[in-house]
KEBAFI-304345 format. One line per field, with one value per atom (N, C-alpha, C): x, y, z; residue number from 1. Coordinates in Angstrom, 2 decimals. Atoms other than C-alpha are relative to their C-alpha. Example, Ala and Ser with C-alpha at 12.3 -4.5 7.8 and 13.67 -1.06 7.14 Angstrom:
BEGIN
X	[0.89; 12.30; 0.90; -0.82; 13.67; -0.77]
Y	[-1.19; -4.50; 1.20; -1.19; -1.06; 1.09]
Z	[0.00; 7.80; 0.00; -0.06; 7.14; 0.73]
n	[1; 1; 1; 2; 2; 2]
//
This chain:
BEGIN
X	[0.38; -0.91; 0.33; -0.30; 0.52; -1.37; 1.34; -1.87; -0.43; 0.80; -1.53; -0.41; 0.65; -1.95; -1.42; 1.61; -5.24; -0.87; 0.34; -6.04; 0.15; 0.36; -5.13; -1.12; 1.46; -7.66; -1.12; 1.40; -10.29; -0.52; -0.05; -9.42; -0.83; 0.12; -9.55; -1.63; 1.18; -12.85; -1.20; 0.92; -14.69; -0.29; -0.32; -13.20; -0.94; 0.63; -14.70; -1.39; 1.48; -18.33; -0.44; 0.78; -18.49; 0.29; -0.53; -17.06; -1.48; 1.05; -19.71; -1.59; 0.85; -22.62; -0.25; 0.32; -21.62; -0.37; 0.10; -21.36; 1.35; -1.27; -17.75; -0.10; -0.32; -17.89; -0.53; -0.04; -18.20; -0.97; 1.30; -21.65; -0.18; 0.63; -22.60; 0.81; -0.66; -19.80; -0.42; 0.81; -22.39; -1.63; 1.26; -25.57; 0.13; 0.17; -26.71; 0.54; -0.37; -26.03; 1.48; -1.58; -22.32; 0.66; -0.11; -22.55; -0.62; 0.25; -24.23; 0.99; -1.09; -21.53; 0.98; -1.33; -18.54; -0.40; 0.52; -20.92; -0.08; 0.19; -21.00; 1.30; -1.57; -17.27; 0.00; -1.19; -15.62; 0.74; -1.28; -12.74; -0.44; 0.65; -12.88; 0.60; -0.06; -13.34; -0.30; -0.31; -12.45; -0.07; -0.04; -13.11; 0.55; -1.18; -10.84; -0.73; -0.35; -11.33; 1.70; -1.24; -7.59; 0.40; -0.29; -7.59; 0.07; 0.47; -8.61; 0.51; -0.48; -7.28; -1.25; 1.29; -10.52; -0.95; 1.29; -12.87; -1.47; 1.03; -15.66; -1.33; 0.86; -17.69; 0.95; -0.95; -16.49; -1.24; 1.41; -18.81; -0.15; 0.39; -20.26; 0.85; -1.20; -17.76; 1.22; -1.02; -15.61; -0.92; 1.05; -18.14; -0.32; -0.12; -18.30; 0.72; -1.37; -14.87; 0.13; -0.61; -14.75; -1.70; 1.48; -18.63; -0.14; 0.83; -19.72; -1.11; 1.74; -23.29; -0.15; 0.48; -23.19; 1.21; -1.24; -21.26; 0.33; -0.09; -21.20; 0.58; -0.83; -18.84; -0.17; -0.19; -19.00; 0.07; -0.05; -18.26; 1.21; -0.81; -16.53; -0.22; -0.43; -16.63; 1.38; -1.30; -13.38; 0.85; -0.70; -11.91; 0.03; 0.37; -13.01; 0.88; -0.73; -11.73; 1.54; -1.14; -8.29; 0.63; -0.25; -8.32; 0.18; 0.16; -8.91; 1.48; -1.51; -5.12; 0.96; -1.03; -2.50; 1.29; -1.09; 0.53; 0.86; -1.38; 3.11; -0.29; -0.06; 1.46; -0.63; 0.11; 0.88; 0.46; -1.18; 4.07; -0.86; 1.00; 1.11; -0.51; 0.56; -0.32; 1.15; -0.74; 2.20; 0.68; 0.22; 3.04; -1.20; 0.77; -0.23; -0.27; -0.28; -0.02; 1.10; -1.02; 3.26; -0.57; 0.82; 1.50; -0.85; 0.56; -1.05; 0.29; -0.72; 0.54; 0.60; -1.15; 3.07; -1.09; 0.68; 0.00; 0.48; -0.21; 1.19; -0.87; 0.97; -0.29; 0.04; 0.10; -1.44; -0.21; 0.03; -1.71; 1.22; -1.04; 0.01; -0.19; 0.19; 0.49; -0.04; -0.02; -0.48; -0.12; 0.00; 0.00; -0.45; 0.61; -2.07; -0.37; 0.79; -2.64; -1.22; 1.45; -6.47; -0.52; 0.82; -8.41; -1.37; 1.10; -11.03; -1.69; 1.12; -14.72; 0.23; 0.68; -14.46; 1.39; -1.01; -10.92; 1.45; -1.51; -8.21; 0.49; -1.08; -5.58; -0.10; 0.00; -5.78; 1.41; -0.65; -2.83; -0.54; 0.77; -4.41; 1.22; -0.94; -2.81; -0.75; 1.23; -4.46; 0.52; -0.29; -4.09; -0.95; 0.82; -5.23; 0.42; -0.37; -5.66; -0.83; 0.96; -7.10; -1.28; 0.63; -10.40; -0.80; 0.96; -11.96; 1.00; -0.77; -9.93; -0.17; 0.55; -10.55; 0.32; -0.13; -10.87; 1.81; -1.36; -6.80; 0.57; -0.68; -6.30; 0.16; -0.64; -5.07; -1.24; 0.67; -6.40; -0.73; 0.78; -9.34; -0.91; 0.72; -11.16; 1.00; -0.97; -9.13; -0.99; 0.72; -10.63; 1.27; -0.80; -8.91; -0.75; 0.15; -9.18; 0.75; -1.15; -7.96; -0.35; 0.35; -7.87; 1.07; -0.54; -6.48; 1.02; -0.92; -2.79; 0.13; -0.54; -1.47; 1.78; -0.76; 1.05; 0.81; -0.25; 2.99; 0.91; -0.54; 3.96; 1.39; -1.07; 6.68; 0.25; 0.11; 8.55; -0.52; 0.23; 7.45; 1.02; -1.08; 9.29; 0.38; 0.07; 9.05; 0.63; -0.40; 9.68; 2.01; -1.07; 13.06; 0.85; -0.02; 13.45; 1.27; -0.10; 13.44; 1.65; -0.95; 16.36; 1.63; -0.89; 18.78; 1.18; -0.78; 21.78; 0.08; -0.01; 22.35; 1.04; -0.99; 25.49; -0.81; 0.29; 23.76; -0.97; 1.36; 20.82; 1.11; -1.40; 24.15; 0.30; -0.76; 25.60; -1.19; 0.69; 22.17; -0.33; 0.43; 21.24; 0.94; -1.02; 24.35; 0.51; 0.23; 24.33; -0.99; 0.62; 21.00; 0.01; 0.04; 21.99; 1.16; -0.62; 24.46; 1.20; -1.02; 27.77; 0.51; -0.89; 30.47; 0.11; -0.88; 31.78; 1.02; -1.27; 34.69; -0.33; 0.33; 33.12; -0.69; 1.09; 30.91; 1.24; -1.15; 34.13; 0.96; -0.39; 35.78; -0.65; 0.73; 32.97; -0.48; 0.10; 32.55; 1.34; -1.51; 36.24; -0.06; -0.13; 36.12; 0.54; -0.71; 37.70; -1.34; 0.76; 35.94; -0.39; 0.89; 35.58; -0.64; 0.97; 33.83; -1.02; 1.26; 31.37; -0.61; 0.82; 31.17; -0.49; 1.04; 30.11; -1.22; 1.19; 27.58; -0.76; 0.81; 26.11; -0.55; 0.30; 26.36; -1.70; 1.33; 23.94; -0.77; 1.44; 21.37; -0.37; 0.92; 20.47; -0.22; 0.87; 20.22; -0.73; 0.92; 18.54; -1.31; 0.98; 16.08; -0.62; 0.48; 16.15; -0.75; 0.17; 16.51; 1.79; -1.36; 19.53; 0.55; -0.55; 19.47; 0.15; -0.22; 20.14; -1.65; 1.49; 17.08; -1.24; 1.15; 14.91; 0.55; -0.11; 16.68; -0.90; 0.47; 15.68; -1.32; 1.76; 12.12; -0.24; 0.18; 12.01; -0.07; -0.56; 13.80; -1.37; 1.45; 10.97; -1.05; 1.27; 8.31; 0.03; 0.03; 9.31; 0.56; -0.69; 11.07; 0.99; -0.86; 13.80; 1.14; -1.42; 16.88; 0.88]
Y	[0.73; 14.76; -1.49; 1.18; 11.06; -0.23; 0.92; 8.24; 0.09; -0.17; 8.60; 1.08; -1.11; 11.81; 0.37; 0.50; 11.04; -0.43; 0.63; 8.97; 0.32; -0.64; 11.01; 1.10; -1.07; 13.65; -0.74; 0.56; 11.11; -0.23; 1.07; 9.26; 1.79; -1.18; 13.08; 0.45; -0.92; 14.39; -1.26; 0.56; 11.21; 0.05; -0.18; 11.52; 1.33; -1.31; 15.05; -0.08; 0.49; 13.70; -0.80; 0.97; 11.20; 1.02; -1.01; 14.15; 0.41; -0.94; 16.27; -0.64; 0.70; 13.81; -1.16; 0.45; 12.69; -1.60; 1.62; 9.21; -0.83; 0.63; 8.38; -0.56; 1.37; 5.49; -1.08; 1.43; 1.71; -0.13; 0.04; 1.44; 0.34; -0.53; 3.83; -0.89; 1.15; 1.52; -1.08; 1.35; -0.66; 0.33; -0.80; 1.47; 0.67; -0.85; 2.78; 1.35; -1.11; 6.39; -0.28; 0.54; 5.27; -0.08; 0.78; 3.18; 0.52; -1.12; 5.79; 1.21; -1.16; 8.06; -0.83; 0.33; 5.72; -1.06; -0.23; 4.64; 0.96; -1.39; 7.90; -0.18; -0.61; 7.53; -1.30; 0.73; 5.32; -0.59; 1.42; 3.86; -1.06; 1.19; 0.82; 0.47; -0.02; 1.31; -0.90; 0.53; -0.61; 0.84; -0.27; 0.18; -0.77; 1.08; -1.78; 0.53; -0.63; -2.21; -0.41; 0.57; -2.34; 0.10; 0.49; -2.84; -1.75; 1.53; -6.36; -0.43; 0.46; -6.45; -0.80; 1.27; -7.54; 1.37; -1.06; -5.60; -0.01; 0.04; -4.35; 0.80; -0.20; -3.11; 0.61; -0.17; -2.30; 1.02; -0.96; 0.24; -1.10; 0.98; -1.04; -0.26; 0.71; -0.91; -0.84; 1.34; -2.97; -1.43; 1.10; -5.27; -1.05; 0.56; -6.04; -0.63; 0.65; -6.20; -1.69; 0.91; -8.88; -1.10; 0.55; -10.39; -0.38; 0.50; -10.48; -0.24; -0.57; -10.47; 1.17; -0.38; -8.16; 1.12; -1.28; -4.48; -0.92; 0.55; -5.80; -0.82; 1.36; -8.25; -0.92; 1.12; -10.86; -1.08; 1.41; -14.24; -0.44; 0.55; -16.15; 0.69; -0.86; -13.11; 0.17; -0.42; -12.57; -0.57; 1.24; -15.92; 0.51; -0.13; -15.37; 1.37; -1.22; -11.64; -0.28; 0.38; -12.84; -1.11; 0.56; -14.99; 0.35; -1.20; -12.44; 0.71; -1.00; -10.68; -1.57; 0.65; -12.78; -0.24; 0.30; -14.45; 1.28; -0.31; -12.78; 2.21; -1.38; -9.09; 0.13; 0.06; -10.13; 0.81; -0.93; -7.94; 1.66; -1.95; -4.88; -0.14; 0.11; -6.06; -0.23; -0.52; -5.80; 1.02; -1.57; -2.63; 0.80; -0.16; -2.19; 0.01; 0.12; -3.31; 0.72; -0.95; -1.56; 1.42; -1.61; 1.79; -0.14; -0.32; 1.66; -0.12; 0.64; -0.29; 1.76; -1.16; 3.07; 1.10; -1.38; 5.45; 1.37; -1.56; 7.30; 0.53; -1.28; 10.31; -0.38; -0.36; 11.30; -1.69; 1.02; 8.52; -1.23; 1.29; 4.84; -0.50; 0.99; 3.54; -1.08; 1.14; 0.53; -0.58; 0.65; -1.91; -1.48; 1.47; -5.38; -0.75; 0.70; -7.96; -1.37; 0.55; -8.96; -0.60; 0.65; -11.34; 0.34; -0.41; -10.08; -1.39; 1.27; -12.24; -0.91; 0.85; -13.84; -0.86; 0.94; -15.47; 0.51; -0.91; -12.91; 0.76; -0.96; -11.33; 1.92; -1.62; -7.82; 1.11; -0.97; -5.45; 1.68; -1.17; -2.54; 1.30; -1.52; 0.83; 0.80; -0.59; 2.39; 0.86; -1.11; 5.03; -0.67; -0.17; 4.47; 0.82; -0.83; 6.53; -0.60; 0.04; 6.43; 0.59; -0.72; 7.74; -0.29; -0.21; 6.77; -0.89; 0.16; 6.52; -0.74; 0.57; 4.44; 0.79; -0.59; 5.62; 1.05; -0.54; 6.15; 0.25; -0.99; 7.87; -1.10; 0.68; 4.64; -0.06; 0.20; 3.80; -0.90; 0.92; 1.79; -0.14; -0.07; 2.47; 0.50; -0.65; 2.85; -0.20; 0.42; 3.49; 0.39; 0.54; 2.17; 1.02; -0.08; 4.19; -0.95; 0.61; 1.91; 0.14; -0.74; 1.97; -1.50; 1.08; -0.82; 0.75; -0.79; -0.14; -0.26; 0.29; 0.09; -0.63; 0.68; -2.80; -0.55; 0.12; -4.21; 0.81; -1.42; -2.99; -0.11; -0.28; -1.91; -0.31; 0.68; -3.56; 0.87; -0.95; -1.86; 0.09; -0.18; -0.62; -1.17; 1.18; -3.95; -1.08; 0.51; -5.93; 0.22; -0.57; -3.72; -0.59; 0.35; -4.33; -1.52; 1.10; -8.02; -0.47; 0.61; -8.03; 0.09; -0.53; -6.78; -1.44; 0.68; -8.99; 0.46; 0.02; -10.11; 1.18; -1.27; -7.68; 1.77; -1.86; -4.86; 0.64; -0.29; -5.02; 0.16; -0.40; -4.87; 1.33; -1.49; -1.76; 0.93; -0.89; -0.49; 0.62; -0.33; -0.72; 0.83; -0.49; 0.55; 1.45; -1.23; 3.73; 0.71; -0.60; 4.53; 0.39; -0.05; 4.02; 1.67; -0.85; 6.93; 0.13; 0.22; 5.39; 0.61; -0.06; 6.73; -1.04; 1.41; 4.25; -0.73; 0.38; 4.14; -0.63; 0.90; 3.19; -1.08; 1.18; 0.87; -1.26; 0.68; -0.82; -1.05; 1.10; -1.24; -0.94; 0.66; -2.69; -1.16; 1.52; -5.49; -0.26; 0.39; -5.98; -0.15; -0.10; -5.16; 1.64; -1.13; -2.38; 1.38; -0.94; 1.21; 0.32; 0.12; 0.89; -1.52; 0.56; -2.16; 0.29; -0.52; -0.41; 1.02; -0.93; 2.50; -0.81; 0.60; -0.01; -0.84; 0.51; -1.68; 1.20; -1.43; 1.53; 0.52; 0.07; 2.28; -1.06; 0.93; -0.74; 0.28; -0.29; -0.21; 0.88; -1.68; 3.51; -0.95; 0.58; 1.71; -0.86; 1.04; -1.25; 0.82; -0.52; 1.05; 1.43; -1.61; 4.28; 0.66; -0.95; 6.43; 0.82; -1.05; 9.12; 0.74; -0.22; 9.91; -0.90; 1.10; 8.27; 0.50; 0.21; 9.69; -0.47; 0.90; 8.24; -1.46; 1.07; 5.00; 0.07; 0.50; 5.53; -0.25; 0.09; 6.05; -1.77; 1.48; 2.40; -0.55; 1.89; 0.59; 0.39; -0.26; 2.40; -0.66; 0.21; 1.44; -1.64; 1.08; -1.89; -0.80; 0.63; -2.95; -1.08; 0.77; -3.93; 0.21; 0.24; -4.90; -0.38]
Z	[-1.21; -14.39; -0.17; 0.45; -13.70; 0.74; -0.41; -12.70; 1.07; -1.64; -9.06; 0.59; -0.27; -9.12; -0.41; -0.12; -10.57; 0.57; -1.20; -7.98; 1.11; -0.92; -5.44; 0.13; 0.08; -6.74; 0.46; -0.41; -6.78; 1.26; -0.94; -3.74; 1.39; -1.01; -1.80; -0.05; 0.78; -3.96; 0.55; -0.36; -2.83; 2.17; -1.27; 0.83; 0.62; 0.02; 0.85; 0.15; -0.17; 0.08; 0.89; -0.94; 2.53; 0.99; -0.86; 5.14; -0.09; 0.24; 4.06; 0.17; -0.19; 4.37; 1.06; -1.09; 7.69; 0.36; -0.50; 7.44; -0.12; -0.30; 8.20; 1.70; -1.01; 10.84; -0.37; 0.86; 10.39; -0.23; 0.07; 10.82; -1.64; 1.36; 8.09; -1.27; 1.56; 5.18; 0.20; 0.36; 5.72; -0.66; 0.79; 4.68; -1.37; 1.00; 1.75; -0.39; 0.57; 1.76; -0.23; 0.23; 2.10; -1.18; 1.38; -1.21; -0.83; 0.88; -2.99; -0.05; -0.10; -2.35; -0.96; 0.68; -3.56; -1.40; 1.20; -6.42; -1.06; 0.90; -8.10; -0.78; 0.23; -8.63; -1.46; 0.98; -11.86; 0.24; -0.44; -10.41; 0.92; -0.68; -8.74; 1.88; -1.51; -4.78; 1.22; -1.11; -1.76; 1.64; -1.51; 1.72; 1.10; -1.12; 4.46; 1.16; -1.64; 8.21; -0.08; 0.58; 8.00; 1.52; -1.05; 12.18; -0.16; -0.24; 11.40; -1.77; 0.72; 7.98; -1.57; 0.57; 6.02; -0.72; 0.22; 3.57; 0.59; -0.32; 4.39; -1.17; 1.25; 1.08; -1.10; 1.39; -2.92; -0.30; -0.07; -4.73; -1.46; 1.41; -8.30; -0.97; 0.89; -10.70; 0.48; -0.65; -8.18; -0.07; -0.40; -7.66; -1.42; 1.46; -11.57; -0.33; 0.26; -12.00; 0.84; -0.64; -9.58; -0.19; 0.38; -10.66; 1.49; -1.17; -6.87; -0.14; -0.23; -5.83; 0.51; -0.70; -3.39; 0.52; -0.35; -2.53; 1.64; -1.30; 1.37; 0.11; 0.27; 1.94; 1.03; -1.61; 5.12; -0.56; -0.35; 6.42; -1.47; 1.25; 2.93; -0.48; 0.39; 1.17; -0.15; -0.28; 2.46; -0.20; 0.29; 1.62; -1.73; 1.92; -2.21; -0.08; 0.43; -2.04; 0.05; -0.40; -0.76; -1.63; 0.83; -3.40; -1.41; 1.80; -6.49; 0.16; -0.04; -5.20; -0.88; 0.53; -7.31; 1.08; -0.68; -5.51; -0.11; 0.34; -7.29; 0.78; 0.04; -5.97; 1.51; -1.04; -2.27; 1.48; -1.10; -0.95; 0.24; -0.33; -1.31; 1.08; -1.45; 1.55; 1.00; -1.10; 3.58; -0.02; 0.53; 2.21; 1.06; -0.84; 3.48; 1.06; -0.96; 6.36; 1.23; -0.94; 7.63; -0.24; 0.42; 6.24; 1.37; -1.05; 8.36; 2.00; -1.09; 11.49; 0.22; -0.21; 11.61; -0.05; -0.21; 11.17; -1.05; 1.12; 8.05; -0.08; 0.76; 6.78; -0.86; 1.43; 3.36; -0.83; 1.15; 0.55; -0.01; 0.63; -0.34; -1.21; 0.95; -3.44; 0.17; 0.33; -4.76; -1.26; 0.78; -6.96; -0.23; -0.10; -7.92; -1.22; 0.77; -10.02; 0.39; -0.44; -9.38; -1.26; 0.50; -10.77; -0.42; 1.16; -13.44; 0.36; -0.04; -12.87; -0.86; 1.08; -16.34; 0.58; 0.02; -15.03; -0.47; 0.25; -16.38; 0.91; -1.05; -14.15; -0.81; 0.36; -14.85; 1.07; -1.03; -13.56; 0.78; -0.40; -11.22; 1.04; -0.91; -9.60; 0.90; -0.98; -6.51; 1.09; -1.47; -3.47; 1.14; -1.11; -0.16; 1.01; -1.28; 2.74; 1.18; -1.01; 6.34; -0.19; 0.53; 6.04; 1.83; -1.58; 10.23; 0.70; -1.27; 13.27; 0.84; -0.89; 16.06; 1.31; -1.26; 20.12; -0.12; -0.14; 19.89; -0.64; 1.31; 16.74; -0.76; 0.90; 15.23; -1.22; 1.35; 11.33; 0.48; -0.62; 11.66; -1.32; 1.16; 8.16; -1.40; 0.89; 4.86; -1.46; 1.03; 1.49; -1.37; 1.14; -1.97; -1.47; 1.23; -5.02; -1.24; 0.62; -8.03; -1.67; 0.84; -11.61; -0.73; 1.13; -14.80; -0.02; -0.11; -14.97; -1.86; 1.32; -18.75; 0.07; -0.05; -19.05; 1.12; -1.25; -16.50; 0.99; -1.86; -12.67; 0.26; 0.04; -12.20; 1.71; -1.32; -8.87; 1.34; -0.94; -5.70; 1.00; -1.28; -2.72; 0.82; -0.75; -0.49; -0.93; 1.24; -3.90; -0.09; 0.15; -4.43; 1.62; -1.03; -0.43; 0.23; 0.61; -1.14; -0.52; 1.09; -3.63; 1.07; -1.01; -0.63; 0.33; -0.89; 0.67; 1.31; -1.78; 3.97; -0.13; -0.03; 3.52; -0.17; 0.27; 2.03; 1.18; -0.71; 4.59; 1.42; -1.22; 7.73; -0.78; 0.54; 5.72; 0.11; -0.25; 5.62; 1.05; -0.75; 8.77; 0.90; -0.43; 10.14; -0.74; 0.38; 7.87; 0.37; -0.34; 9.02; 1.50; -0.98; 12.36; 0.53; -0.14; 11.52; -0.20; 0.28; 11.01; -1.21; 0.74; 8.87; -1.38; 0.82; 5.67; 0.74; -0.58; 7.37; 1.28; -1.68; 10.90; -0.31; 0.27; 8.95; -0.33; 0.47; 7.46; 0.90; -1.81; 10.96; 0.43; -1.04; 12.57; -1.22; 0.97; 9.49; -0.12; 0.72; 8.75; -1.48; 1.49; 5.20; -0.49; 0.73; 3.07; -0.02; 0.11; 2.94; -1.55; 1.84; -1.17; 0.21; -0.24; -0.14; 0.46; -0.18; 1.68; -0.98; 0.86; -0.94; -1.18; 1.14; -3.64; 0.77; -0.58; -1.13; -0.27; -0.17; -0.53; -1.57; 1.55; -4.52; -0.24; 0.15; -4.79; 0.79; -0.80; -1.95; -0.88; 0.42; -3.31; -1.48; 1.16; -6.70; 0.08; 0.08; -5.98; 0.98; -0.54; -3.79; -0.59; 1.02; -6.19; 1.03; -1.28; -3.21; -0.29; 0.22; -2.79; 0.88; -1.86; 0.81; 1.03; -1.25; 4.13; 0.24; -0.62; 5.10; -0.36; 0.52; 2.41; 0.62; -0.86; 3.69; 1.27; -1.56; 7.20; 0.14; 0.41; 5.49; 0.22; -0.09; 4.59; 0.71; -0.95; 7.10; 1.53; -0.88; 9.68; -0.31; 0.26; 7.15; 0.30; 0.14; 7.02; 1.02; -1.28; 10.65; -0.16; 0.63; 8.70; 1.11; -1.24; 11.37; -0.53]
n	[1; 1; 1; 2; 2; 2; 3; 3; 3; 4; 4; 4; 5; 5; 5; 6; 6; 6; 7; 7; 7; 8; 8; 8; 9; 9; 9; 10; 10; 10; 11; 11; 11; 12; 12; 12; 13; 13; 13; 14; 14; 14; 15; 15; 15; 16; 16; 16; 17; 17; 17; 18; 18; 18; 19; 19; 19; 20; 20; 20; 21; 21; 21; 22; 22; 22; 23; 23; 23; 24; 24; 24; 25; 25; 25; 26; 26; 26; 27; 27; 27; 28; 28; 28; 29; 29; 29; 30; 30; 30; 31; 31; 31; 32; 32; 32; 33; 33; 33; 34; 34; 34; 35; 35; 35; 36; 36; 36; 37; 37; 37; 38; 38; 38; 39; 39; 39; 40; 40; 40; 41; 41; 41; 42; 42; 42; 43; 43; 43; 44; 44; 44; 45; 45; 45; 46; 46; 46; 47; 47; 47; 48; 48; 48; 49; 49; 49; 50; 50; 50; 51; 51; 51; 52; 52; 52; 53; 53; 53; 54; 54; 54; 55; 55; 55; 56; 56; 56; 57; 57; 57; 58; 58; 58; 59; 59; 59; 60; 60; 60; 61; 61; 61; 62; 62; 62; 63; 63; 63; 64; 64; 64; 65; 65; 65; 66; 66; 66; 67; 67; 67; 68; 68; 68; 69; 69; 69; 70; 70; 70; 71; 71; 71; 72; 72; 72; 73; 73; 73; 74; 74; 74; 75; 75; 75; 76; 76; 76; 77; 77; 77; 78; 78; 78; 79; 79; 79; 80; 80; 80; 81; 81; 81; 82; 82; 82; 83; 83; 83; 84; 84; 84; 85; 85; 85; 86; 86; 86; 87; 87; 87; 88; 88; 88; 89; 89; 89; 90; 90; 90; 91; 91; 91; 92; 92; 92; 93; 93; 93; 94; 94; 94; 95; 95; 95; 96; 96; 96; 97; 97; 97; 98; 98; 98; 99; 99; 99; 100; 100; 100; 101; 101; 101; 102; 102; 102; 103; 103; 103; 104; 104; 104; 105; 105; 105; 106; 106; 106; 107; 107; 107; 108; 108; 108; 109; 109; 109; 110; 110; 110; 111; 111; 111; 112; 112; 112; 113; 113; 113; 114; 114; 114; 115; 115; 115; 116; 116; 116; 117; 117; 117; 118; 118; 118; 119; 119; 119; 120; 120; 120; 121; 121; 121; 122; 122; 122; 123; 123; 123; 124; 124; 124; 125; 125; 125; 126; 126; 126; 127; 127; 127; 128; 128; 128; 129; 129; 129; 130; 130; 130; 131; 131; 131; 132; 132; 132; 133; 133; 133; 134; 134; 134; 135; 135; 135; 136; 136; 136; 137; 137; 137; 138; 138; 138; 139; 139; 139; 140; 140; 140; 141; 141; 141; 142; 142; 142; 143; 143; 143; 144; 144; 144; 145; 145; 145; 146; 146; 146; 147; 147; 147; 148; 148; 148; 149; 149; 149; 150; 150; 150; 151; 151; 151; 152; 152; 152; 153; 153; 153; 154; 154; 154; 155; 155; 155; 156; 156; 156; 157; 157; 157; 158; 158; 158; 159; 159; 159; 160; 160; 160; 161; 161; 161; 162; 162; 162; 163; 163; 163; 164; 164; 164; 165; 165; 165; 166; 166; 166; 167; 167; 167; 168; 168; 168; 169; 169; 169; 170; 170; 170; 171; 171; 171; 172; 172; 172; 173; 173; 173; 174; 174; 174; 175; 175; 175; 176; 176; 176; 177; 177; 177; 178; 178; 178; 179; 179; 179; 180; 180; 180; 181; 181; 181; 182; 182; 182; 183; 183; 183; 184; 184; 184; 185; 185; 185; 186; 186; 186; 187; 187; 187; 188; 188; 188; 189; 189; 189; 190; 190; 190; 191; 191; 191; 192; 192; 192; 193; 193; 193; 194; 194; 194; 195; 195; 195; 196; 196; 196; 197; 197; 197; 198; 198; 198; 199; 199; 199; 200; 200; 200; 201; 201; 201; 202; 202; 202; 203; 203; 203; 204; 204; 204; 205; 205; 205; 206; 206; 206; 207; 207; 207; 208; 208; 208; 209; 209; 209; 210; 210; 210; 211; 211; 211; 212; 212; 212; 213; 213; 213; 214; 214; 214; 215; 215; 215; 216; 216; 216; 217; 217; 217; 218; 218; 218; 219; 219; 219; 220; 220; 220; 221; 221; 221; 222; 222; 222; 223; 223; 223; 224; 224; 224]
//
């Protein structure tokens, strides 16, 4: 079993208990029974309103990790929490952000380097899912399983994204749009082994191997 597949067990097995005890809506991830539920667990847990972008409670071993006072988060809470994510591991939230925005299913990885209470960066690895809907189906509650990663993170999808040329990100978008090499070639004025070594690089610099994992991305990310 890898890590996230660890974390997807958890993330599901805690999902399951709050199901079962009938307190999935916002209200209740502000009560007790709630936080006795995602207390029980070990890894460190996060709950998001991720309509508004902002936590809304951690269970105890998050709460350590990060020496709060208080599982509940409000008002400057949210300033301080914002502040425990590291620069350099910021692109998860928008990760985050296009995840939910688009309404995926199933699980997202993540990856973070958070700020430890005593003042050390710590690198962390985590799943989230939707876990409460709002009126129109959209995500409206998301909860974070996470966990100390062993050594450092490896770049993420958005990261990889990132490394793209203006060229490669035209060849991309124009392959996903369906084009040929050869029609892609015409319509830039450049050679068709120019486009097959563009293309060469995207799939490597994105460690992908289809067009259609491409088209995955450029959806997730409203890349044009």
């Amino acid at each position: 079993m890898n890590d996230y597949q660890e974390l997807y067990q958890e993330l599901d097995r805690v999902y399951t208990e709050l199901l079962k005890s009938n307190v999935l809506n916002l209200d209740a991830c502000r009560q007790q029974p709630f936080l006795n539920i995602i207390n029980q667990s070990d890894y460190y847990i996060t709950v998001h309103d991720v309509e508004f972008f902002r936590p809304i409670c951690i269970n105890e071993p998050m709460r350590r990790f990060y020496g709060f006072e208080q599982s509940i988060l409000t008002g400057w809470d949210h300033f301080y929490y914002l502040k425990t994510i590291h620069t350099s591991t910021y692109h998860t939230l928008i990760e985050s952000m296009a995840f939910f925005r688009k309404n995926r299913p199933g699980h997202l990885d993540l990856k973070y380097k958070l700020r430890h209470g005593q003042g050390e960066w710590k690198h962390t690895i985590g799943s989230t899912t939707t876990i409460i809907r709002n009126g129109s189906g959209q995500p409206k509650v998301a909860l974070t399983v996470m966990k100390e990663a062993a050594g450092e993170l490896r770049p993420s999808a958005y990261e990889n994204f990132s490394t793209l040329t203006h060229r490669e990100r035209e060849i991309l978008t124009l392959l996903v749009g369906g084009l040929s090499k050869k029609e892609i070639a015409g319509k830039l004025f450049i050679s068709p082994g120019t486009v097959v070594t563009h293309t060469k690089n995207i799939y490597k610099k994105l460690h992908v191997r289809k067009v259609s994992e491409l088209a995955q991305l450029v959806d997730l990310f409203d890349v044009n």
